[in-house]
N, C-alpha and C positions, 0 to 999 in steps of 0.2 A: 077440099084438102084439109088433112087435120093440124089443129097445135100442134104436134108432136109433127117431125118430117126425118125422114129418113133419104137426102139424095149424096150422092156422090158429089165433091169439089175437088177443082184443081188442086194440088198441095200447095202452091204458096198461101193459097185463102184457107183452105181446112187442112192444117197441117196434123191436126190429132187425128185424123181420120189414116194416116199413113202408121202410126203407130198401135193401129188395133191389137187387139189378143181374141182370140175365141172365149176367153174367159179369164176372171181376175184372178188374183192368188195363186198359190201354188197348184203342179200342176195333178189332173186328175187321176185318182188310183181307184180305176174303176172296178178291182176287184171287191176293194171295200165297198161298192155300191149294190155289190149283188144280193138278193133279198128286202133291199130297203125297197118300205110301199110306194108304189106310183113307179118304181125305178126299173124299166128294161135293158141287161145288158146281156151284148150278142159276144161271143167271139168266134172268129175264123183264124185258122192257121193255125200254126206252132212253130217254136224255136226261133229262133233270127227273123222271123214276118210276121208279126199279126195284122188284122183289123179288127177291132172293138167299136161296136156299135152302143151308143146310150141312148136313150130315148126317155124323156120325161116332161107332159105338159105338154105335148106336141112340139117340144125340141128333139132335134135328132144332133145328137154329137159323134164323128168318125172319128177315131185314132188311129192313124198306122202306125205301126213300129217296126221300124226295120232295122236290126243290129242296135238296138236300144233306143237310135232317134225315136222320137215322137213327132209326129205333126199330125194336129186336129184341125179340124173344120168343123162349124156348129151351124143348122138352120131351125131360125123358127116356122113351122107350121103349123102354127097355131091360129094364126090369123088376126092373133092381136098386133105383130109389129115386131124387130129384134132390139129387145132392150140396148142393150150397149149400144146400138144403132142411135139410136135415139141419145142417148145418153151424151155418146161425145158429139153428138149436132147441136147438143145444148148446151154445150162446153162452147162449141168453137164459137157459136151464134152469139153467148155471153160476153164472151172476148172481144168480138168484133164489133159489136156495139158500143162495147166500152173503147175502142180504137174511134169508130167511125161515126157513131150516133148518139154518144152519151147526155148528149142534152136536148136531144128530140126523141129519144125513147128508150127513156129511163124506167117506165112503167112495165118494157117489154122486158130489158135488163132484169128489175127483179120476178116478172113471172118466171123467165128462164134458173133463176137461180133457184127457185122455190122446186120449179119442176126434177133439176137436176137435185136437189135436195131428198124429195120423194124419192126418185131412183135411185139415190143411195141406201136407203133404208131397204126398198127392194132386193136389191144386187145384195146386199148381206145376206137378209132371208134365205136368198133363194139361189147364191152359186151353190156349184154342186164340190166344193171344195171349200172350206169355214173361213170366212173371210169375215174380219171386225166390219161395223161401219166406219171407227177411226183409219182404217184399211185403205178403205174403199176411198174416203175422204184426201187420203193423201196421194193416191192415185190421181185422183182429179185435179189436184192441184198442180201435181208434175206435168199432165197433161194442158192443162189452162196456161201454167206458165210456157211451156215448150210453144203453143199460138201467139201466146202474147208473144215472145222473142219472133216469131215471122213478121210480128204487123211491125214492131220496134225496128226493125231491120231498113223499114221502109224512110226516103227522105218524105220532106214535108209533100213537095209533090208526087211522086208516088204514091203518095198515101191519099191523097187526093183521088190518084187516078187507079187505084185498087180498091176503094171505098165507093169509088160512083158506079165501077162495073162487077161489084163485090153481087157475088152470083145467088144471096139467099136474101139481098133487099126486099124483093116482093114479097116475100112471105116473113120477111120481120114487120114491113108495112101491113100483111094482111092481121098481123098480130095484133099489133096494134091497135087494130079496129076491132077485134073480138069483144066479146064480153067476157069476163073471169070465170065465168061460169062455165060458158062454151070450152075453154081453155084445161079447164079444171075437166072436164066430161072426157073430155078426146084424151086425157093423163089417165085418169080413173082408167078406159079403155082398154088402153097398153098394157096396166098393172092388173088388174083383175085377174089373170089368171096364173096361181103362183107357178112359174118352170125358169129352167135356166136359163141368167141374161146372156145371149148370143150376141155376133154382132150380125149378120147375115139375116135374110134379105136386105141387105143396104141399098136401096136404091137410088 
């Protein structure tokens, strides 16, 4: 299994996972995209329905628009991983060690920080809408603090008993036991191929 994890948690434990986006910043005007290199964009329909297909990186992003809504869906096929996936599991994983483990793995705390650091730089690069890193940076924190207010919610004992069956221990434990190095390869991984951070395949 890699440093970087992508699974799904209950919402009281991965509360930012409920607050996803397909993508940061504002949203995409995929006509602007059209001719830009690496950038495929499809469209179907006219008038009041489209779908708009983008494709970049081995990300595929859908739009429908019907009567002006918008709603997107993003997947990565790339086989590296979907950034934002990763991204807020290392948000929430931050959080909750700082809740439930801060003085037995504090080392794991700041890999998480550093990793989530790197994907910020990412996520700038390479949303398919301009997004600052000081952007990206204060997204993160809106999301970090909205966890933190789930664990704070908690009494002393609940937190107890949400922290012993808190569902990403094993794999904060298997962290732990990594080497930087190992930790740092499976990040490299994910990032290596620049396309758009998605959050999908989240698993």
């Amino acid at each position: 299994m890699k440093a970087v994890f992508a699974v799904t948690l209950p919402s009281l434990i991965f509360s930012v996972h409920a607050m996803h986006a397909e993508q940061l910043g504002a949203p995409i005007d995929a006509d602007s995209l059209r001719g830009t290199p690496g950038v495929e964009v499809e469209s179907t329909g006219d008038g009041d329905a489209r779908i708009i297909t983008i494709r970049k990186g081995g990300v595929e992003i859908r739009q429908e628009i019907v009567n002006g809504e918008i709603q997107s869906f993003g997947i990565d096929n790339s086989g590296e991983g979907a950034v934002l996936c990763a991204w807020e599991m290392n948000i929430s994983m931050s959080v909750a060690v700082d809740a439930c483990y801060a003085s037995k793995f504090a080392g794991v705390r700041q890999n998480l920080n550093s990793q989530i650091s790197q994907i910020n730089d990412f996520i700038s690069k390479n949303n398919l809408t301009p997004i600052s890193r000081a952007e990206v940076e204060a997204v993160e924190k809106v999301h970090a603090g909205k966890a933190r207010a789930e664990w704070a919610r908690y009494s002393r004992k609940q937190l107890r008993e949400a922290c012993s069956h808190y569902p990403l221990l094993p794999l904060v434990q298997q962290m732990s036991g990594m080497k930087q190095t190992d930790k740092q390869e499976a990040l490299d991984r994910l990032l290596r191929t620049p396309r758009p951070p998605v959050m999908n395949p989240c698993l």
